[in-house]
BAFI-3210 file (N, C-alpha, C; in Angstrom, 3 decimals, decimal comma, padded with zeros to 6 digits):
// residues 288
n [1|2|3|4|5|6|7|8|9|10|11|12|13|14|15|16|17|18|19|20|21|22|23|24|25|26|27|28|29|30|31|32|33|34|35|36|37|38|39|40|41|42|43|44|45|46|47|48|49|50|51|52|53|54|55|56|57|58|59|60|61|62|63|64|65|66|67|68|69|70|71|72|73|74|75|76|77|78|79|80|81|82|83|84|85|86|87|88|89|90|91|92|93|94|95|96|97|98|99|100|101|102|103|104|105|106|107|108|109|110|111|112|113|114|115|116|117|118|119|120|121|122|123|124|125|126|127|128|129|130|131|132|133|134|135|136|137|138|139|140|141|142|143|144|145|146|147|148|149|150|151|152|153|154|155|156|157|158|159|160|161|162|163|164|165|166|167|168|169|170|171|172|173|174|175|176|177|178|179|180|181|182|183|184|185|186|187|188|189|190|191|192|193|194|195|196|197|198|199|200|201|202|203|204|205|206|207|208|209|210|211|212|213|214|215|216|217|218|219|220|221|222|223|224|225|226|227|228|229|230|231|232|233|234|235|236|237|238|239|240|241|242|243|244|245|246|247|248|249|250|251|252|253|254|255|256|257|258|259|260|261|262|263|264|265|266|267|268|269|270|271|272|273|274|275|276|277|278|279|280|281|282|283|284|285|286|287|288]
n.u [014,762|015,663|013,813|013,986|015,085|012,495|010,507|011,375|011,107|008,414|007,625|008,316|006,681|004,331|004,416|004,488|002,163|000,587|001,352|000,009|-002,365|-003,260|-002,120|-004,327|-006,718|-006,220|-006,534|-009,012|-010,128|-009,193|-010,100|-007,932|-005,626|-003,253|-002,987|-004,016|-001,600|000,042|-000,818|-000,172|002,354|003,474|002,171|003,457|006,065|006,754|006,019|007,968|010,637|009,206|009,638|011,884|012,922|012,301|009,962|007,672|007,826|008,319|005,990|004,245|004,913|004,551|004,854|005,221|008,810|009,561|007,362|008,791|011,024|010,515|008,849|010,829|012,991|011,518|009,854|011,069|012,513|010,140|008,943|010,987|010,805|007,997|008,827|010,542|008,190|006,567|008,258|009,098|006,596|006,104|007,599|006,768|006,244|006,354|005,397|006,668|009,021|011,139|013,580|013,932|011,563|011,764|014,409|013,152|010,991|011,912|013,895|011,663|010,578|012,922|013,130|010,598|010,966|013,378|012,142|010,494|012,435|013,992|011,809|010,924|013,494|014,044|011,887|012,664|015,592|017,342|016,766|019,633|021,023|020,074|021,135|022,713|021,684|019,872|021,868|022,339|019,785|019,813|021,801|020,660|017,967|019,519|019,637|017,224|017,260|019,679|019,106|016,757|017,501|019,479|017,443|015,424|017,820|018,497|015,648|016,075|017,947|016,958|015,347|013,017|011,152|010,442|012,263|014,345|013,685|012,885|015,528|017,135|015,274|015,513|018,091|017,736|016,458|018,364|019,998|018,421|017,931|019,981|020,534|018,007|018,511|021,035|020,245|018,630|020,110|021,539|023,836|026,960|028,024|026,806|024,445|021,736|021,933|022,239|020,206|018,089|018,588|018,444|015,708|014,319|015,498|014,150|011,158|011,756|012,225|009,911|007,773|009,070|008,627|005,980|004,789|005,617|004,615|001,789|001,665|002,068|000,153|-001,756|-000,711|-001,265|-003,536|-004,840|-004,046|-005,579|-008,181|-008,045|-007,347|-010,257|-012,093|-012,338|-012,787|-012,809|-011,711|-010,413|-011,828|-010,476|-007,842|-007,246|-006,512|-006,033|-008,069|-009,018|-008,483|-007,810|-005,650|-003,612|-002,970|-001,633|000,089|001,725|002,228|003,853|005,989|006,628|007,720|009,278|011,371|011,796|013,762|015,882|015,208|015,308|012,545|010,016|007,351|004,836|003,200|000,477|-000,490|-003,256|-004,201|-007,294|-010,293|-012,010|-010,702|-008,477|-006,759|-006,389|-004,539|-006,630|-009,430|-010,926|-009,874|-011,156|-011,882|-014,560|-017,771|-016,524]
n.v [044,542|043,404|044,266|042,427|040,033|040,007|039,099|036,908|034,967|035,431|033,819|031,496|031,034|030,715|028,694|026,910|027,344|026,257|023,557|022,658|023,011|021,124|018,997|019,237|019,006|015,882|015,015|015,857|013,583|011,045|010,756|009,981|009,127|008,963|010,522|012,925|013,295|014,006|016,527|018,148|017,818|019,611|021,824|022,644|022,068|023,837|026,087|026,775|027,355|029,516|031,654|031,219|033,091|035,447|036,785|037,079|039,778|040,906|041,602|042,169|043,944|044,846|042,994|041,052|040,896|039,416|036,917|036,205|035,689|033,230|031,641|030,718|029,670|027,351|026,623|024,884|022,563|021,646|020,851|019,184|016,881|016,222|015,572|013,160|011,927|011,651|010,392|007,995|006,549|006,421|004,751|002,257|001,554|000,003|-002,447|-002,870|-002,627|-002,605|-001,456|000,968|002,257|002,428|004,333|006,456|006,730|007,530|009,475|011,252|012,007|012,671|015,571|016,396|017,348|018,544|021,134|021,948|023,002|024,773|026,205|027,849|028,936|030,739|032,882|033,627|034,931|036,945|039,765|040,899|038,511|036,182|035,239|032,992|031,100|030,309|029,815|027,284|026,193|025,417|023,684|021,268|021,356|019,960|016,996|015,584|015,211|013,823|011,498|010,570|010,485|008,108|006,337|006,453|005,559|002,617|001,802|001,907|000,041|-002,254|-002,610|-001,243|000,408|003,201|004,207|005,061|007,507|008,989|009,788|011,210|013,581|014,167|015,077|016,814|018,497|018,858|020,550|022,476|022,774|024,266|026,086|027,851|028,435|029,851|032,315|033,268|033,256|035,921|035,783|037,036|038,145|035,945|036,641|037,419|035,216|033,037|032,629|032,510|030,049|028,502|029,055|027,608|024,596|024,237|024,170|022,144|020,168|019,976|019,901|016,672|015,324|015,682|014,153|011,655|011,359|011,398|008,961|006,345|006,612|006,046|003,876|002,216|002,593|001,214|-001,450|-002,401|-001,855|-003,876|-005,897|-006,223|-007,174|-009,975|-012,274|-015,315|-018,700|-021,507|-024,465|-026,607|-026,248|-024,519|-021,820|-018,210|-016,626|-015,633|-011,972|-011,509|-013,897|-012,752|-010,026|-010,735|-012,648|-010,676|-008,976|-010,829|-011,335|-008,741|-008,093|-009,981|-009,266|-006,791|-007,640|-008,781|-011,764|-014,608|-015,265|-016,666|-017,585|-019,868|-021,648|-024,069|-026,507|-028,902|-031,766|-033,311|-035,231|-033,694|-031,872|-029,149|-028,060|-025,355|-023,242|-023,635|-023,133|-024,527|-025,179|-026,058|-027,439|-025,809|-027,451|-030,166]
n.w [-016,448|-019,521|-022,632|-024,866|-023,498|-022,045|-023,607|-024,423|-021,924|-021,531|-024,433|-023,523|-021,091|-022,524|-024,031|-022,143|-020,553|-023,186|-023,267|-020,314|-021,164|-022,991|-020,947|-019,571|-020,870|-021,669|-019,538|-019,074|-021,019|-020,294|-017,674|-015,727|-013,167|-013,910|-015,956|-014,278|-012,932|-014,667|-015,338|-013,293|-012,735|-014,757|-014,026|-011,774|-011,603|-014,129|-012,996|-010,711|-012,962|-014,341|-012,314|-011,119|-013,702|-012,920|-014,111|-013,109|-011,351|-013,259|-014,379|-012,470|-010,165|-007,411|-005,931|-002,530|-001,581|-000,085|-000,197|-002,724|-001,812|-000,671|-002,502|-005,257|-003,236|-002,487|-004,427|-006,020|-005,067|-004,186|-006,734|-007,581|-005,857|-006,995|-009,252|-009,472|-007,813|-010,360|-012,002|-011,275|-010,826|-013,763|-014,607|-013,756|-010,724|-007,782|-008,632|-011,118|-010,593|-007,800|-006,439|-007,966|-007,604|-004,599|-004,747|-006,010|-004,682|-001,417|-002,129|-003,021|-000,611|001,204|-000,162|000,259|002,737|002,825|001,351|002,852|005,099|003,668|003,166|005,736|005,953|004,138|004,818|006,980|006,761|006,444|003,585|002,322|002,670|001,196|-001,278|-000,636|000,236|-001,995|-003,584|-002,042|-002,711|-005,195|-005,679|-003,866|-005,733|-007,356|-006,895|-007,141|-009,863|-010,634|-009,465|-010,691|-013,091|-013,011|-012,500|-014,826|-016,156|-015,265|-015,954|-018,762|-019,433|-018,524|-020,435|-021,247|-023,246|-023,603|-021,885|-022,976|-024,351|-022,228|-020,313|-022,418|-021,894|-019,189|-019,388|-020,834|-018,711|-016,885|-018,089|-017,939|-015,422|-014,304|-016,418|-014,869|-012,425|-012,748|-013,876|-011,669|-009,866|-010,935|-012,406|-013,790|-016,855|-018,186|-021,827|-023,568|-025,378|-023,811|-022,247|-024,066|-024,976|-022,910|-022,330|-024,667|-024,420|-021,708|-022,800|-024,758|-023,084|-021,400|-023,499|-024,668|-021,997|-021,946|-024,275|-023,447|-021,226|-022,079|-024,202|-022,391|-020,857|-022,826|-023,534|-021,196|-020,748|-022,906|-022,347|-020,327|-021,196|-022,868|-021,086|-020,109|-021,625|-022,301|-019,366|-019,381|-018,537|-019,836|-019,419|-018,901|-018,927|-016,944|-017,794|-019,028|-021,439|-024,462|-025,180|-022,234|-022,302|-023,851|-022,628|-020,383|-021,294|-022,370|-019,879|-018,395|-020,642|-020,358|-017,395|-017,309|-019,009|-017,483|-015,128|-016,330|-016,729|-019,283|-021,209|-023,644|-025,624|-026,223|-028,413|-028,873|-030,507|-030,951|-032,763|-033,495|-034,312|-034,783|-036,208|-035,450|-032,296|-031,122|-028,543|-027,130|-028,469|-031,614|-034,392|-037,000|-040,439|-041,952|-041,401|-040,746]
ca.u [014,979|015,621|012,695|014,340|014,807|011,203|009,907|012,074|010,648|006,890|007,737|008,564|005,200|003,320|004,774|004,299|000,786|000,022|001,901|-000,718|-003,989|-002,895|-002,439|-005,986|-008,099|-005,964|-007,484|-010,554|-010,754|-009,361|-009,958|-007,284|-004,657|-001,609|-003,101|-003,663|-000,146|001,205|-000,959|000,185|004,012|003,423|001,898|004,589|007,233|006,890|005,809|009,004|011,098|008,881|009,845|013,430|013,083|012,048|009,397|006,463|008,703|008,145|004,823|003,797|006,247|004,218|004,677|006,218|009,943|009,449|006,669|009,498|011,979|010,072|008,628|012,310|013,447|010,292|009,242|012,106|012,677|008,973|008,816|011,895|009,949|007,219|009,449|010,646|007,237|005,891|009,144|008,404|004,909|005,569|008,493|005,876|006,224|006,682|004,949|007,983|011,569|011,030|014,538|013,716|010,573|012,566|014,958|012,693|010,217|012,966|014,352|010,762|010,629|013,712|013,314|009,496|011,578|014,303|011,384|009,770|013,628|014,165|010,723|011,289|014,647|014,022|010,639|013,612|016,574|017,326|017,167|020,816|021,634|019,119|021,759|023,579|020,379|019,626|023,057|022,082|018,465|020,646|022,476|019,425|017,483|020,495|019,495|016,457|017,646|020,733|017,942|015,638|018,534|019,612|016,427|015,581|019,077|017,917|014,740|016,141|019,015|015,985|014,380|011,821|011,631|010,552|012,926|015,619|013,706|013,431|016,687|017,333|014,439|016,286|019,345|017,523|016,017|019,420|020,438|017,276|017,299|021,460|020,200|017,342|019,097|021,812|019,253|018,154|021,016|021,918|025,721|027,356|028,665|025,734|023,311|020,665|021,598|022,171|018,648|017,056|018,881|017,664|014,001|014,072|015,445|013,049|010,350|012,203|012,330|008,396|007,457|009,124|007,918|004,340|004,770|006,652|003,590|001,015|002,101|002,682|-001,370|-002,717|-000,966|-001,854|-005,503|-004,925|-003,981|-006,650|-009,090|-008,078|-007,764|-011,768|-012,517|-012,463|-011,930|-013,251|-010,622|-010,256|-012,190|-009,649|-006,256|-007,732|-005,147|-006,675|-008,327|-008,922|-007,751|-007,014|-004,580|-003,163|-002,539|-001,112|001,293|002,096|002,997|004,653|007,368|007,275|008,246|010,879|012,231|012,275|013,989|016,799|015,505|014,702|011,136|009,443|005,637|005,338|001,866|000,493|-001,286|-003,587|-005,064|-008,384|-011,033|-012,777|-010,015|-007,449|-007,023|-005,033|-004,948|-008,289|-009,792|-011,314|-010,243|-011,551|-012,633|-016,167|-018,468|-015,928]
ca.v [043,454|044,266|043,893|041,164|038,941|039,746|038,605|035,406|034,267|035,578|033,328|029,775|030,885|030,632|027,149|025,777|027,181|025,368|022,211|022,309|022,775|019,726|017,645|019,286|018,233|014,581|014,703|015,569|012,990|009,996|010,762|008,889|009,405|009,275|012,422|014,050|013,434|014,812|018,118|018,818|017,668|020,353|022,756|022,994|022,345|024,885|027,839|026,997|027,879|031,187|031,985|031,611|033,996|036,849|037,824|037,732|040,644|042,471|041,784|042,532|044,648|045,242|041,466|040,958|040,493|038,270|036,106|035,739|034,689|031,889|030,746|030,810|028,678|026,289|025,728|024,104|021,504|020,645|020,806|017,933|016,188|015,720|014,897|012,088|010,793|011,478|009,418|006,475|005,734|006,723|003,915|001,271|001,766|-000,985|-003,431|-003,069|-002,255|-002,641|-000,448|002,278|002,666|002,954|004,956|007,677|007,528|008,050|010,717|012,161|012,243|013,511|016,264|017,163|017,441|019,857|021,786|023,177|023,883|025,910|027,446|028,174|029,830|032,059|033,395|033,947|035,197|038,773|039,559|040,633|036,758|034,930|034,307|032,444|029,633|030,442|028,545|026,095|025,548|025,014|022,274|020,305|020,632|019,299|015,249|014,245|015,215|012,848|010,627|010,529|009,769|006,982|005,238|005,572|004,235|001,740|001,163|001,798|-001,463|-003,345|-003,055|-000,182|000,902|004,415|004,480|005,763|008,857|009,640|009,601|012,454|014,238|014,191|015,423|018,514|019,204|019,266|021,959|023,473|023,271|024,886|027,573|028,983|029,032|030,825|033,501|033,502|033,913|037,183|035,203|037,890|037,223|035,641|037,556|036,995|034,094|031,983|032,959|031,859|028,347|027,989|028,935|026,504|024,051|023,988|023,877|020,376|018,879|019,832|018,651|015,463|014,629|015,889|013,482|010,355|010,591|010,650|007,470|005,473|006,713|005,419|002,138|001,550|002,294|000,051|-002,509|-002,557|-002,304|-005,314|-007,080|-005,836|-007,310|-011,202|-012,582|-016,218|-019,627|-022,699|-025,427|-027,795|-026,071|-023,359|-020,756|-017,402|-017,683|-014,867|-011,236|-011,762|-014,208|-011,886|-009,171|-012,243|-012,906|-009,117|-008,810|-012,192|-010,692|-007,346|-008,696|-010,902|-008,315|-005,392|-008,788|-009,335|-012,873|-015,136|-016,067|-017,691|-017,632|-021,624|-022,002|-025,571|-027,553|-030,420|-032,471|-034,445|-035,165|-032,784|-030,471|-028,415|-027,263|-023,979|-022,651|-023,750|-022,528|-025,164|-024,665|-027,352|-026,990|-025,441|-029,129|-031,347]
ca.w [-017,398|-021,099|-023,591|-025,689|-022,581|-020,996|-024,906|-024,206|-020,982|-021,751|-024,843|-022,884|-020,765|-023,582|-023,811|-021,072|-021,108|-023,611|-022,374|-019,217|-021,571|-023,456|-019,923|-018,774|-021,947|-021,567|-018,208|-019,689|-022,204|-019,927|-016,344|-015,018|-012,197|-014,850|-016,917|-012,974|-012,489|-015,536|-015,277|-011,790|-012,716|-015,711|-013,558|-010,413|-012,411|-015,037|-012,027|-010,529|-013,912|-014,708|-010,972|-011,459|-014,527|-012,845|-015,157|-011,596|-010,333|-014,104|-014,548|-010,886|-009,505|-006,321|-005,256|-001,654|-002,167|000,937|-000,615|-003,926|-001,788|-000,149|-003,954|-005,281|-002,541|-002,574|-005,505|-006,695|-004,348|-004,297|-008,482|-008,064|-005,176|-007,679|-010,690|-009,088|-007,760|-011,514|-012,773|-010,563|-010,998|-014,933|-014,566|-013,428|-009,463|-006,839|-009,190|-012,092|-009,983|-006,498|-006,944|-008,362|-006,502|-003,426|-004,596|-006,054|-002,998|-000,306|-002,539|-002,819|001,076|001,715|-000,441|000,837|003,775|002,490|000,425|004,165|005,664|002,699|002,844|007,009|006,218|003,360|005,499|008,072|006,447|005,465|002,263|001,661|002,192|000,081|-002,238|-000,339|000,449|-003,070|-003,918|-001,614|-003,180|-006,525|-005,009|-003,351|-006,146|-008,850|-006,369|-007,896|-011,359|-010,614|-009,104|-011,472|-014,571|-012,568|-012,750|-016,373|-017,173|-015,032|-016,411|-020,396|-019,778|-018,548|-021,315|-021,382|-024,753|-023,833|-020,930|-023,370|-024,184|-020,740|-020,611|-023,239|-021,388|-017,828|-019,558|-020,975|-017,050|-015,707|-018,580|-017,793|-013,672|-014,128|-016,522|-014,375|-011,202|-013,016|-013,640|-010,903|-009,226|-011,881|-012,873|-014,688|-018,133|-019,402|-022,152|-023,836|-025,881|-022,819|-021,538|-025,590|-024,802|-021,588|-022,583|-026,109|-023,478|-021,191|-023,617|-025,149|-021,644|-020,764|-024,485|-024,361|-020,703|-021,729|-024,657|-023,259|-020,212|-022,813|-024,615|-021,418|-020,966|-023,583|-023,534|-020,116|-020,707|-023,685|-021,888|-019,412|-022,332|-023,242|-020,317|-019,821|-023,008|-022,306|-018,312|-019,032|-018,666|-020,285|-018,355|-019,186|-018,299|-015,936|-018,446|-019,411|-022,995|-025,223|-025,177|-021,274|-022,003|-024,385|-021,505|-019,380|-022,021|-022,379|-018,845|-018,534|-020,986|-019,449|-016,256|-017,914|-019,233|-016,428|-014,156|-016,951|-017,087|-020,433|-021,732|-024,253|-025,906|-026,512|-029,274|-028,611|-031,677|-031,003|-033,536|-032,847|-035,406|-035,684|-036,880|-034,567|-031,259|-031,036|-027,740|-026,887|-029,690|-032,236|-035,560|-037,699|-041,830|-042,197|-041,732|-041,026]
c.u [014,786|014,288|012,517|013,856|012,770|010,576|010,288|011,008|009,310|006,880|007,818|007,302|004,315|003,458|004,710|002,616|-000,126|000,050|000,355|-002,261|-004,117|-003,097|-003,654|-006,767|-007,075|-006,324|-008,600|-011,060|-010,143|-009,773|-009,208|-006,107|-003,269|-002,176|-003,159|-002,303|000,605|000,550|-000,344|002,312|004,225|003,287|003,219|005,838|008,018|007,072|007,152|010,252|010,220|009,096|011,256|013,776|013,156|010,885|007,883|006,727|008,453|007,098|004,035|004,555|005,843|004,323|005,811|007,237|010,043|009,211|007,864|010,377|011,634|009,509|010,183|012,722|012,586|009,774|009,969|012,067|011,000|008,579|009,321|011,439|008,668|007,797|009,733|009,431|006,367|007,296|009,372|007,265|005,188|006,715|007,945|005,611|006,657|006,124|006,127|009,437|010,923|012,566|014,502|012,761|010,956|013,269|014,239|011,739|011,026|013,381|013,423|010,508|011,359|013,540|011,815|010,100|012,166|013,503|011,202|011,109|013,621|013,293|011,081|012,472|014,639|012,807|011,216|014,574|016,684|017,700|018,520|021,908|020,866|019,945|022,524|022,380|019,923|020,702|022,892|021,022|018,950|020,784|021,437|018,296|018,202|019,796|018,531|016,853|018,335|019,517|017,213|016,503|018,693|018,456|015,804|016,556|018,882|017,017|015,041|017,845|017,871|015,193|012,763|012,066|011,363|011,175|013,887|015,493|013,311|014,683|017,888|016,722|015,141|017,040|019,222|016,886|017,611|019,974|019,130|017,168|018,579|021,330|019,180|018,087|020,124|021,161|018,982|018,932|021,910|023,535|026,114|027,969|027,654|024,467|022,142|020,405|021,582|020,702|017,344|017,902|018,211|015,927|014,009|014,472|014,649|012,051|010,644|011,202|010,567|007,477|007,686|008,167|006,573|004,093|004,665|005,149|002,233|000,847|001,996|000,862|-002,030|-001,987|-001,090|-003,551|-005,756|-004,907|-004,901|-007,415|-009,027|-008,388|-009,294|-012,648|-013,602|-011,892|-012,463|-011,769|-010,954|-010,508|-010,716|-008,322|-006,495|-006,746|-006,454|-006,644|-008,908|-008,403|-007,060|-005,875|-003,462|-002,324|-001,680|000,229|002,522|003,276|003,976|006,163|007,677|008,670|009,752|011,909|012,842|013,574|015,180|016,374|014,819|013,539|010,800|007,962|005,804|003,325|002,047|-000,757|-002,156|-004,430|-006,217|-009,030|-011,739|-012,390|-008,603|-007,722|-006,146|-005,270|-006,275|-008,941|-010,215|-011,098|-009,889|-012,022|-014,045|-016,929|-017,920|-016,153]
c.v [043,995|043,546|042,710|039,854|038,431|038,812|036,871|034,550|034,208|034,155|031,562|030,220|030,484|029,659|026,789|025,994|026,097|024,142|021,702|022,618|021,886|018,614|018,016|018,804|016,709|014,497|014,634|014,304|011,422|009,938|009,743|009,620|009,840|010,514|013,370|014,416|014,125|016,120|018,731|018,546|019,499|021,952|023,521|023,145|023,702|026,152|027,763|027,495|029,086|031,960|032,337|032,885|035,559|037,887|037,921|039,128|041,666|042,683|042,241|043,463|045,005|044,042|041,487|040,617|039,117|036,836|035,724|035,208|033,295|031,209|030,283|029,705|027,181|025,254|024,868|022,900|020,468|020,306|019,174|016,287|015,447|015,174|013,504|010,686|010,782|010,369|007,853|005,857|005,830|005,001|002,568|000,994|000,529|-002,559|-003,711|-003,490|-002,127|-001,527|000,676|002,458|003,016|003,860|006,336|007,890|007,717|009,036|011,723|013,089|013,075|015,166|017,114|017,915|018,832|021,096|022,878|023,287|025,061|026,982|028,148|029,178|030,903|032,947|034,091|034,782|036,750|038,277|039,946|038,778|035,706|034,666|033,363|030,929|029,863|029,228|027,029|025,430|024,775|023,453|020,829|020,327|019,793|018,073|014,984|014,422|013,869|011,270|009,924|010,312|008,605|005,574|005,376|005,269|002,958|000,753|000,652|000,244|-001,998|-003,900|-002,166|000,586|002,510|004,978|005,997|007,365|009,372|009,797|010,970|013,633|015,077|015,089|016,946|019,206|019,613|020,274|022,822|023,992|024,454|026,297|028,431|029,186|029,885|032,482|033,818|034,276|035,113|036,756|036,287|037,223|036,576|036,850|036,754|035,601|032,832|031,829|032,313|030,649|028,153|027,917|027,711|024,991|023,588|023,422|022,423|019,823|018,598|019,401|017,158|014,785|014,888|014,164|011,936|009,907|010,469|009,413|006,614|005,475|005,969|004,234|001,421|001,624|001,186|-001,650|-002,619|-002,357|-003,442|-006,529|-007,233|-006,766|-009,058|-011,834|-013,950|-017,096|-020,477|-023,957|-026,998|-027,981|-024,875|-021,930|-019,588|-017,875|-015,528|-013,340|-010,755|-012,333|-013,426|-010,530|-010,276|-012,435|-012,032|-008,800|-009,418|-011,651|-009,233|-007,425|-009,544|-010,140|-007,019|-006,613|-009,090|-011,327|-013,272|-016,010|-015,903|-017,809|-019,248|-021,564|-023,439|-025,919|-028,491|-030,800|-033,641|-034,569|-034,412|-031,508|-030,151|-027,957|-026,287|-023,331|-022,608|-023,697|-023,548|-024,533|-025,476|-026,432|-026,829|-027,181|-030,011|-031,814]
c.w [-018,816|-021,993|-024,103|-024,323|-021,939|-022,673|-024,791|-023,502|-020,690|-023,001|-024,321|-021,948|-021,643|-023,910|-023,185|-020,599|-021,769|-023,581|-021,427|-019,967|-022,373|-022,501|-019,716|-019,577|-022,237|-020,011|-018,502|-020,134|-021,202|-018,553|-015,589|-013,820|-012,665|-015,402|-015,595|-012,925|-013,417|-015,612|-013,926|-012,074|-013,984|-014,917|-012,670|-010,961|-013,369|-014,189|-011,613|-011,635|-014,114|-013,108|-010,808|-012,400|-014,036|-013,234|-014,000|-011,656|-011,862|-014,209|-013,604|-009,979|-008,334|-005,422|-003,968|-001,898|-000,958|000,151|-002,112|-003,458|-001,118|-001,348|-004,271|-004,109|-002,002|-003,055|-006,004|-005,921|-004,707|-005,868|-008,349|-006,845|-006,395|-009,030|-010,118|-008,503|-009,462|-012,370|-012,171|-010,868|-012,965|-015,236|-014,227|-011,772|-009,348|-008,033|-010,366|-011,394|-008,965|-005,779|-006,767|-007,511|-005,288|-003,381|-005,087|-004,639|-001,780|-000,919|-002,533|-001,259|001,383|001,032|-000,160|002,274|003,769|002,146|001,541|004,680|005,063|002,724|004,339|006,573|005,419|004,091|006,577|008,045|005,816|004,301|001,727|001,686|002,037|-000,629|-002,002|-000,061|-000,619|-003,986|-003,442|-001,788|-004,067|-006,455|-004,677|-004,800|-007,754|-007,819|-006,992|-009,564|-011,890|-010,384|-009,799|-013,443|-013,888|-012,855|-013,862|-017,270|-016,841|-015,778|-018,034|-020,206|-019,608|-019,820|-021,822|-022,607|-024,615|-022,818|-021,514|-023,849|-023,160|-020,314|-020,678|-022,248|-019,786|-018,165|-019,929|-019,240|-016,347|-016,522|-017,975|-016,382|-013,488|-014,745|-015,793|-013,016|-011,546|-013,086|-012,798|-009,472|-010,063|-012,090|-013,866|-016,117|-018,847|-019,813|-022,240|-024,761|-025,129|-022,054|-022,900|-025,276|-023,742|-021,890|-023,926|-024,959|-022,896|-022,109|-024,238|-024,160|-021,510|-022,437|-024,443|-022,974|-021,056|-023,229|-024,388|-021,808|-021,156|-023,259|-023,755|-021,124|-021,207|-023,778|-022,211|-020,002|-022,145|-023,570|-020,807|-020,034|-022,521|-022,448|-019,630|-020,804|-022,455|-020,752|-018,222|-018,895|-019,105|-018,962|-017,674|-018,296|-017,153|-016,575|-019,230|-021,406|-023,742|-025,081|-023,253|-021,250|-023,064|-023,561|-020,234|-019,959|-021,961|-021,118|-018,772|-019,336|-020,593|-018,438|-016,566|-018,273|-018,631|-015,285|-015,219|-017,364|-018,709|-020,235|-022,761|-024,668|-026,536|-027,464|-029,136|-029,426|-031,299|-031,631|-033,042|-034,323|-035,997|-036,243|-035,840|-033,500|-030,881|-029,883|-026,902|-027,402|-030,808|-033,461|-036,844|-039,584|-041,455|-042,588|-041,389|-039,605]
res [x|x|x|x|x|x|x|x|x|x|x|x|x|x|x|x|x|x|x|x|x|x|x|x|x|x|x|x|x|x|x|x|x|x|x|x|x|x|x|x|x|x|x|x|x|x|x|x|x|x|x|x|x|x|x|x|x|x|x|x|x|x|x|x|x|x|x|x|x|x|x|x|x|x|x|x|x|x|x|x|x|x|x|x|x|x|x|x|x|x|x|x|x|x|x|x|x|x|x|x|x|x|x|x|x|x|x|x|x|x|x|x|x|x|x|x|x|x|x|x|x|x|x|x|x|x|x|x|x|x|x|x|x|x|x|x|x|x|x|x|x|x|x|x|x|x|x|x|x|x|x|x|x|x|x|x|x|x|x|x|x|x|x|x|x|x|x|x|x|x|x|x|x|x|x|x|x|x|x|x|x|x|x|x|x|x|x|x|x|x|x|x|x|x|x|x|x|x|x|x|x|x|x|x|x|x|x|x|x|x|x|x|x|x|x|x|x|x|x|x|x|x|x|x|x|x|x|x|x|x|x|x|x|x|x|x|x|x|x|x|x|x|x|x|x|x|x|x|x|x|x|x|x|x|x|x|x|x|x|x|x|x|x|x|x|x|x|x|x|x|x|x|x|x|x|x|x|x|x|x|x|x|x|x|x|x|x|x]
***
């Protein structure tokens, strides 16, 4: 491998590095299941792209060629296995799109599925025809890509405001899953500037997604802050009453809006004597 290139692909390591010590100290700092999920989507993901590159095989050159062709035919599948369960649950799961949730967890399945064929046959297969189940890794793992656009076009008509840069994000994975298998599979004709797109590439896709699952983070621990805040009700109307019914509301148009249907926040006034009643809430002149 020529100098320039190995500088390339040591270069997008060093990005995605730092990608995964970003999700580990947002694990740190919230301990939650969504920051697990995005260091382990960060992690698998990324090994499978520095795997495709080649650059194991410069840095190690004593590494079983065996053990590379069972990574290589592995990792990929199981990378897009986990993209899809990290683009479901990041999509709101079974509780948002009953949809989508189906269609990424059957796609996850099937493709945990495909992940161990693939691993069985390259463990099997002489090595003068790995490239040929190499082509066919390609192939299997272009479905959750397709998969996994589908459902945040889905989610971004519904109404998910950060659907739409998932979206973008997807669109750089499928340049990104087409240029490393090209590498991987040594396609003649391409140099080195097709190998500096592919790495700047990548790097987008695993920025944005490290981004786009941050955000989604912290306004789901925001919103469960809140709804922590205040869980009393209104004796009267039995209707949540201070920053609960606030998270009530929240959802309420979520839901309205992942469902295409129309709703409505209705504020209700009532005058008595001793001032106003807003929501439950008494709010009379100071004395009166």
């Amino acid at each position: 491998m020529p100098i320039a290139e190995i500088a390339v692909w040591s270069a997008m390591l060093g990005g995605l590095c730092t990608l995964a010590a970003l999700a580990l100290a947002d694990l740190f700092q919230g301990h939650s299941i969504g920051s697990l999920r995005n260091l382990l989507f960060v992690s698998i993901t990324g090994a499978s792209c520095v795997v495709m590159t080649g650059l194991p095989e410069v840095f190690f050159p004593d590494l079983p060629e065996r053990l590379m062709m069972v990574l290589k035919a592995g990792l990929g599948p199981a990378a897009g296995a986990m993209g899809l369960y990290y683009v479901g649950t990041w999509l709101g799961g079974a509780r948002e799109d009953g949809r989508v949730h189906r269609l990424t967890a059957v796609g996850g399945a099937l493709l945990v599925s495909a992940t161990v064929i693939l691993v069985v046959l390259a463990s099997q297969i002489e090595p003068d025809n790995f490239r040929e189940l190499l082509v066919a890794t390609a192939v299997v793992n272009m479905v959750p890509v397709l998969l996994a656009l589908a459902a945040a076009l889905r989610a971004a008509r519904l109404g998910d405001p950060l659907a739409r840069w998932m979206v973008v994000a997807i669109g750089c994975l499928a340049v990104t899953t087409i240029g490393h298998y090209l590498r991987g599979l040594d396609v003649p004709g391409l140099g080195l500037g097709a190998w500096l797109f592919t790495a700047v590439i990548t790097l987008v896709f695993f920025l944005m997604a490290s981004v786009l699952g941050l955000l989604r983070n912290r306004h789901n621990r925001e919103i469960a802050r809140l709804s922590r805040l205040s869980n009393s009700t209104d004796p009267a109307t039995g209707l949540s009453t201070g920053s609960a019914l606030i998270a009530d509301v929240e959802h309420a148009l979520w839901r309205a809006a992942r469902l295409d249907c129309v709703a409505a926040g209705v504020g209700l006034v009532v005058p008595f004597a001793g001032g106003n009643l807003v929501g439950g809430i008494p709010c009379g002149r100071p004395g009166a």
